[in-house]
C-alpha positions as CSV (number, residue, x, y, z in Angstrom):
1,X,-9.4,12.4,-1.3
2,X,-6.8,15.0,0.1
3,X,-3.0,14.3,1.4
4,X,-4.3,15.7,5.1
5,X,0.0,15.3,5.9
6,X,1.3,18.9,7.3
7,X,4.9,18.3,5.7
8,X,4.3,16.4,2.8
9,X,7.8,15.6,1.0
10,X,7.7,16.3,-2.4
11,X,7.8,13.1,-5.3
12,X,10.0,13.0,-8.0
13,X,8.4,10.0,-9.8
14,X,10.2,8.6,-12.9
15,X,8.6,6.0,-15.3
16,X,11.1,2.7,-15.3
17,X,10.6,-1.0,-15.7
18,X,11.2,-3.2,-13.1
19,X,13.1,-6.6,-13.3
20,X,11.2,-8.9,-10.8
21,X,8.0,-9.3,-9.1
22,X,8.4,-6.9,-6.0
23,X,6.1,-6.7,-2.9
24,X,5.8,-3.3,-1.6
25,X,4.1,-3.3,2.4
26,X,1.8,-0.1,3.5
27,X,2.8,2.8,5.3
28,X,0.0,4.1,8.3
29,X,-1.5,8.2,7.3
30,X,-3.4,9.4,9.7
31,X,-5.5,11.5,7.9
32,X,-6.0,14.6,9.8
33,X,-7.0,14.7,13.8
34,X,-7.1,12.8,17.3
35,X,-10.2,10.9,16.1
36,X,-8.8,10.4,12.5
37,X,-9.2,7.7,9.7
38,X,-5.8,5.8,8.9
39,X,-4.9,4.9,5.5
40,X,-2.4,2.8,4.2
41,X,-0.5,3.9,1.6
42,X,1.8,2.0,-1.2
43,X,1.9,4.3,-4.0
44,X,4.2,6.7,-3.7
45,X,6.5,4.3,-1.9
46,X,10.4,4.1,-1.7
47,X,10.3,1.4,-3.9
48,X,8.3,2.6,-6.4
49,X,6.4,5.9,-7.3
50,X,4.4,5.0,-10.5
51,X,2.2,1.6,-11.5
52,X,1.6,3.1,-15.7
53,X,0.0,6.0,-14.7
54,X,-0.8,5.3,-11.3
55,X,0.9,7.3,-9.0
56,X,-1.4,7.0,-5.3
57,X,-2.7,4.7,-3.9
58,X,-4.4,4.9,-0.2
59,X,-6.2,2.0,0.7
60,X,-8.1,2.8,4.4
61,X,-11.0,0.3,6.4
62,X,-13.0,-1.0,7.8
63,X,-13.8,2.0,9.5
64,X,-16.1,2.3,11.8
65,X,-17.7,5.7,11.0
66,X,-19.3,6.2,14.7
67,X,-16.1,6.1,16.2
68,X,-13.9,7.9,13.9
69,X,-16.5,10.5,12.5
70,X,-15.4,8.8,8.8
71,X,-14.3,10.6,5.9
72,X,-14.5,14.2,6.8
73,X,-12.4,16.3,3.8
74,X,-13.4,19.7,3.4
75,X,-12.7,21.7,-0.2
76,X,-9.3,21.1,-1.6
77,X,-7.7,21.4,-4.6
78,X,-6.0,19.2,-7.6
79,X,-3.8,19.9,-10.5
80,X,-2.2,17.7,-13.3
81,X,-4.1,14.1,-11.9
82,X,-7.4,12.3,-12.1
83,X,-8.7,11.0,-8.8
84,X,-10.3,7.3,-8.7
85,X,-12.8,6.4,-5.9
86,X,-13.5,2.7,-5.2
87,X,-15.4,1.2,-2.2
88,X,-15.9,-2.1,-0.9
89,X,-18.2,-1.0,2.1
90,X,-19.8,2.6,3.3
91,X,-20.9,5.7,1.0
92,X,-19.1,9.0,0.5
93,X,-21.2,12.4,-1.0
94,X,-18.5,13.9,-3.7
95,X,-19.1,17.7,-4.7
96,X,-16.6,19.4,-6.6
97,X,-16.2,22.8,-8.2
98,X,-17.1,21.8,-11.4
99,X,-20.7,21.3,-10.5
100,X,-20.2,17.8,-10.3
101,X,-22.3,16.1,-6.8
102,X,-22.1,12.1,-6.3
103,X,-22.5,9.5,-4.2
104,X,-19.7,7.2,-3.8
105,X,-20.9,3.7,-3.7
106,X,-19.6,-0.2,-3.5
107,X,-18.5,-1.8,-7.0
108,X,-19.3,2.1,-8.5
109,X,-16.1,3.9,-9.8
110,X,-16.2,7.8,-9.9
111,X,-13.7,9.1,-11.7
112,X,-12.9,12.8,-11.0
113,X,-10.3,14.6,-14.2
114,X,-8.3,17.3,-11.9
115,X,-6.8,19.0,-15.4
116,X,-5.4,22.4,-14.9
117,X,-7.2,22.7,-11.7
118,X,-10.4,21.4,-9.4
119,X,-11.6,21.5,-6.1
120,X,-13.9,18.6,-4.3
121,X,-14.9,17.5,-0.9
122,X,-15.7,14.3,0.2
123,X,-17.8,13.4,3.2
124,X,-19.0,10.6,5.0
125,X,-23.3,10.9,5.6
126,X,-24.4,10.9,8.8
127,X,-27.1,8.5,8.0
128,X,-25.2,6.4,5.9
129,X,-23.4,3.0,5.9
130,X,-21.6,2.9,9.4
131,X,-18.8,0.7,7.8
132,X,-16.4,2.3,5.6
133,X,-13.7,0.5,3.8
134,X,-12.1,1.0,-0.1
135,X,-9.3,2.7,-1.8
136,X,-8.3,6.2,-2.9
137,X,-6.5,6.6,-6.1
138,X,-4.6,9.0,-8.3
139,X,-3.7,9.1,-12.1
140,X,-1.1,11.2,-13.3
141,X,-2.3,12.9,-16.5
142,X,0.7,13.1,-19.6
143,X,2.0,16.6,-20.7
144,X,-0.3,16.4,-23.3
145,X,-3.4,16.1,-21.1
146,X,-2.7,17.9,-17.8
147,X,-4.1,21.2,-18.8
148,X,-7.6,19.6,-19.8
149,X,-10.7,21.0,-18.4
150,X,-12.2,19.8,-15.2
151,X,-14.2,17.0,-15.8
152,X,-16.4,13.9,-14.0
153,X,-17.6,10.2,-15.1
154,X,-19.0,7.2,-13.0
155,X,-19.5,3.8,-14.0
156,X,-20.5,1.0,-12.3
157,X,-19.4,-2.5,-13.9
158,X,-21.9,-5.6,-14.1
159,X,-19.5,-8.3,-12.7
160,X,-17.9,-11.5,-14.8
161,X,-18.8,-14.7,-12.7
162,X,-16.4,-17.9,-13.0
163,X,-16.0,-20.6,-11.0
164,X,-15.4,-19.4,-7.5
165,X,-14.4,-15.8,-8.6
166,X,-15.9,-12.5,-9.7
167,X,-14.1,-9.8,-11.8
168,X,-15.3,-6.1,-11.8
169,X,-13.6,-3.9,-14.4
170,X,-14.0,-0.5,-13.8
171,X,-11.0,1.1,-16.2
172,X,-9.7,-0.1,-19.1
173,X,-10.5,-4.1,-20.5
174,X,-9.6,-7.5,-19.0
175,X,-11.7,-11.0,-19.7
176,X,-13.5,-9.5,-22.9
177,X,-15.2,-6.5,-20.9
178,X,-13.9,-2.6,-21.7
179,X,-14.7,-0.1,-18.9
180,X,-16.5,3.3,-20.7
181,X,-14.4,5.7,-18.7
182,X,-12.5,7.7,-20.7
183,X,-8.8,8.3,-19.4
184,X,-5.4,9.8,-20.8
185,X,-3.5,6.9,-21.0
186,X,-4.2,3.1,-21.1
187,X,-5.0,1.6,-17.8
188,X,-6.6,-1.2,-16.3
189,X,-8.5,-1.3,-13.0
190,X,-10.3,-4.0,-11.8
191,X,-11.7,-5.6,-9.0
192,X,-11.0,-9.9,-7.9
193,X,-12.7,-12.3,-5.6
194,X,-11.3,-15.3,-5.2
195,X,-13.0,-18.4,-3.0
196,X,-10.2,-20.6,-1.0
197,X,-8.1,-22.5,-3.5
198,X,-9.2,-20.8,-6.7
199,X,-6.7,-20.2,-9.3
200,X,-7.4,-17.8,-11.8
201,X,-5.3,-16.9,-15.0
202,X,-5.5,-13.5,-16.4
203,X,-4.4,-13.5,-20.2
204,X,-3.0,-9.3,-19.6
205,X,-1.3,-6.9,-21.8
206,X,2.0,-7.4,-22.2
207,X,2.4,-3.5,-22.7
208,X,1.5,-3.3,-19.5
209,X,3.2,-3.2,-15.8
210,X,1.0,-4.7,-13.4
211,X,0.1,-3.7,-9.5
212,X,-1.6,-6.4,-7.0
213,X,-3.7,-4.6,-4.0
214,X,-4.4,-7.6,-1.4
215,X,-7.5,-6.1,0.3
216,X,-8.5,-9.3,2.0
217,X,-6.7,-12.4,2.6
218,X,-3.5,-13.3,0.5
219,X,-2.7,-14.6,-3.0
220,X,0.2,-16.4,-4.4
221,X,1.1,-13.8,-7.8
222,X,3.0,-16.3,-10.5
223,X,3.8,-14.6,-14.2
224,X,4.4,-16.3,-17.3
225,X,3.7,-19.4,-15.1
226,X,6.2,-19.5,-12.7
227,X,6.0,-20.1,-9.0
228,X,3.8,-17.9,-7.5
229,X,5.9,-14.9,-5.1
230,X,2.7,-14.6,-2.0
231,X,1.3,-11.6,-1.2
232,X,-0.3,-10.6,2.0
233,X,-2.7,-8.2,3.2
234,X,-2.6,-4.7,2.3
235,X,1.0,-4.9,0.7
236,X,1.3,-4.0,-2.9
237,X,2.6,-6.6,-5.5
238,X,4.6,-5.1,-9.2
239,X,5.0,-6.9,-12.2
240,X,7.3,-5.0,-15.0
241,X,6.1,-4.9,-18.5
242,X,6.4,-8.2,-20.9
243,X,4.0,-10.7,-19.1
244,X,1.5,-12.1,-21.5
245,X,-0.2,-13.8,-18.2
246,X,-0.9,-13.7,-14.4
247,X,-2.0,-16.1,-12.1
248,X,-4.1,-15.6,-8.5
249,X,-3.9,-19.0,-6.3
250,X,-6.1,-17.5,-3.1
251,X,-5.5,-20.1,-0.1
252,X,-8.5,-18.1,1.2
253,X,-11.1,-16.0,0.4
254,X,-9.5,-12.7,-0.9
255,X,-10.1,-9.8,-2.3
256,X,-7.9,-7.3,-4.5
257,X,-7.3,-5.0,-7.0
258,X,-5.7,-5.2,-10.1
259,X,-4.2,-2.0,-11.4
260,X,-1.9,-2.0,-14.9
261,X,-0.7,0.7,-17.8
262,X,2.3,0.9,-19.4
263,X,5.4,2.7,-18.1
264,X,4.8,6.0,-17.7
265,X,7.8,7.6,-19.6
266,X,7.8,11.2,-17.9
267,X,9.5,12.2,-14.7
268,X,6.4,14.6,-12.3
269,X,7.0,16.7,-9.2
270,X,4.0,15.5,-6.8
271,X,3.7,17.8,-3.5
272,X,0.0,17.9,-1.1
273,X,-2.6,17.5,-3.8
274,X,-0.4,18.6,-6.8
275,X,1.1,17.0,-9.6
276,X,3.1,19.4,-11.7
277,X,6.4,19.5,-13.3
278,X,8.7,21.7,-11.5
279,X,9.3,23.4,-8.5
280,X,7.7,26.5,-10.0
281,X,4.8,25.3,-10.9
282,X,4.2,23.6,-7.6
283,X,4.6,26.9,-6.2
284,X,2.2,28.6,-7.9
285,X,-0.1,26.3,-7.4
286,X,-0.2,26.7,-3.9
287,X,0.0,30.0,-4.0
288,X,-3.4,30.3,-6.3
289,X,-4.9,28.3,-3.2
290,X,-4.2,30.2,-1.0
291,X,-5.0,33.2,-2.5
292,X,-8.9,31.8,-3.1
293,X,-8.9,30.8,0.4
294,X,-7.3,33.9,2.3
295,X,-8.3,37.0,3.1
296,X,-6.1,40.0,2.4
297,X,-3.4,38.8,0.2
298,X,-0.6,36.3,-0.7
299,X,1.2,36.5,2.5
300,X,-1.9,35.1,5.3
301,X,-2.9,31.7,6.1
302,X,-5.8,32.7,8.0
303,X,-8.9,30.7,6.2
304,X,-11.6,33.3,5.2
305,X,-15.0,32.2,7.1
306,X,-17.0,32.3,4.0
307,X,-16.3,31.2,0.9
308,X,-16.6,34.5,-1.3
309,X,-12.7,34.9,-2.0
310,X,-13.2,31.2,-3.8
311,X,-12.9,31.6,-7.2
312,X,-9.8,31.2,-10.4
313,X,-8.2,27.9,-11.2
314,X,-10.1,25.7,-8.7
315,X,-13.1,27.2,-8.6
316,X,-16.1,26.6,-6.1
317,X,-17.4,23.7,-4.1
318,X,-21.0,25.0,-4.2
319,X,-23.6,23.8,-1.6
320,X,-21.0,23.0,0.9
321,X,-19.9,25.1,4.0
322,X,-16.8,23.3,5.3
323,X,-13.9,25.7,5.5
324,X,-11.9,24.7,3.0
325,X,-8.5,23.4,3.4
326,X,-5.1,25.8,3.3
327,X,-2.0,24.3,1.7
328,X,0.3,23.1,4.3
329,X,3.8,25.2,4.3
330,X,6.3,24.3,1.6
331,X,10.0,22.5,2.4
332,X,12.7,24.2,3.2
333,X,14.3,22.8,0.1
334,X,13.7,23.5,-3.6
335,X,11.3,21.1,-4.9
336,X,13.3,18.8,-7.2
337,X,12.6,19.6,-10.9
338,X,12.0,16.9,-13.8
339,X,14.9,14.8,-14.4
């Protein structure tokens, strides 16, 4: 998915460990027009920009598609990130430049490696599932890793059955099962049901800091076993590295996500769809956009009608004839630099 905002602030997000359990609420994104979707977003937040490697986090439904139009998100690109698609309800067609076309389905992770640069679209079906409702995701990728080739992987995880909850790991391992999708650093990403007065202990990696998605419903988040700290819809819960357990009490039914890697440890510059390192760099980015997308040279933001002039870093969406979408226009400011 794109960042549709026309003045997107730049990120300066900075790996750190926390001190106590922290509850971070959502912020409303319209993304793009009159009849728009809204998201909510908690990562980046002013609170806290990075969960591990987790650096975005847009969480958007139920939508009804006939009344919004759904997920309409022409050709854009990505740089320095992997993009993680995850759906409760609905379906989404994925195409990206690298050849790559999927559907996006419930309990089915797609996992799309930006590297050194990609472009994708992402579009609700006409005749598809009229409800629409899951998260968006983003993974910064390390210096060591950001300049990797464009890449694509999708999994879709049989679920683990207890007693009045269900666990679907779709990155990294939790309760004995290991996700197959390759990523740059250790993650976890999983998927929790929980029936009314269920309480479920998660034996986690004490590497690890920890991030709680309430979907549906609430739950009462207790480390190490202390008192639970509760969590309500749609807000983001963070636990700091150095917890060997969590607990889930659900007073009803509920659903979440459970997201987890260790502290990053490098500072990125994130602006629109980019994650880079400098101001520079973020520059040229969008300058290489625009120049696939626009006729005549550096200086226009007129979008070419055809799709001819796409070519370079991000490539072609092939076998899709939305116009793809120009960068917005950069701040005033210098983009701040890693710190």
């Amino acid at each position: 998915m794109t960042n549709l905002e026309t003045r997107p602030a730049e990120v300066v997000c900075e790996g750190k460990e926390g001190a106590d359990v922290q509850v971070i609420g959502p912020r409303d994104v319209p993304l793009g027009g009159p009849r728009a979707m809204n998201v909510r977003r908690t990562l980046p937040s002013k609170e806290r920009s990075l969960v591990g490697a987790w650096c975005f986090l847009d969480h958007y439904g139920p939508d009804n598609v006939a009344e919004t139009g759904g997920m309409v998100v022409p050709p854009h690109p990505h740089t320095g990130l992997q993009t993680v698609s995850w759906l409760f309800t609905g379906e989404i067609e994925h195409r990206d430049s690298a050849g790559n076309v999927a559907m996006v389905l419930p309990g089915e992770v797609n996992l799309m490696t930006g590297g050194r640069g990609i472009s994708h679209s992402e579009n609700t079906l006409e005749n598809g599932n009229p409800v629409l409702h899951g998260a968006q995701l983003w993974v910064a990728l390390p210096e060591d890793a950001r300049d990797t080739a464009p890449a694509f992987a999708h999994h879709k995880p049989e679920p683990i059955k207890g007693t009045g909850w269900q666990v679907r790991v779709f990155l990294g391992s939790l309760l004995g099962d290991t996700s197959p999708v390759e990523t740059f650093t250790p993650l976890l990403g999983a998927e929790i049901l929980l029936q009314p007065g269920v309480i479920l202990e998660l034996p986690v990696d004490e590497t690890f800091e920890h991030g709680v998605l309430v979907d549906t419903g609430n739950v009462a988040l207790g480390v190490d076993g202390h008192e639970g700290t509760l969590v309500h819809k749609d807000s983001l819960a963070y636990t700091p590295p150095g917890s060997a357990t969590l607990t889930l009490e659900a007073t009803e039914r509920t659903r979440l996500l459970l997201l987890g890697g260790p502290p990053f440890g490098e500072s990125i510059v994130m602006w629109w769809n980019f994650v880079g390192r400098t101001h520079e760099e973020i520059v040229g980015y969008r300058q290489e956009w625009q120049d696939q997308i626009t006729r005549g040279g550096s200086d226009a933001d007129v979008v070419d009608d055809s799709q001819d002039v796409l070519d370079g870093r991000f490539g072609i969406v092939k076998d899709n004839h939305q116009r793809p979408i120009p960068a917005p226009p950069l701040p005033n400011a210098r983009l701040r630099s890693r710190q």
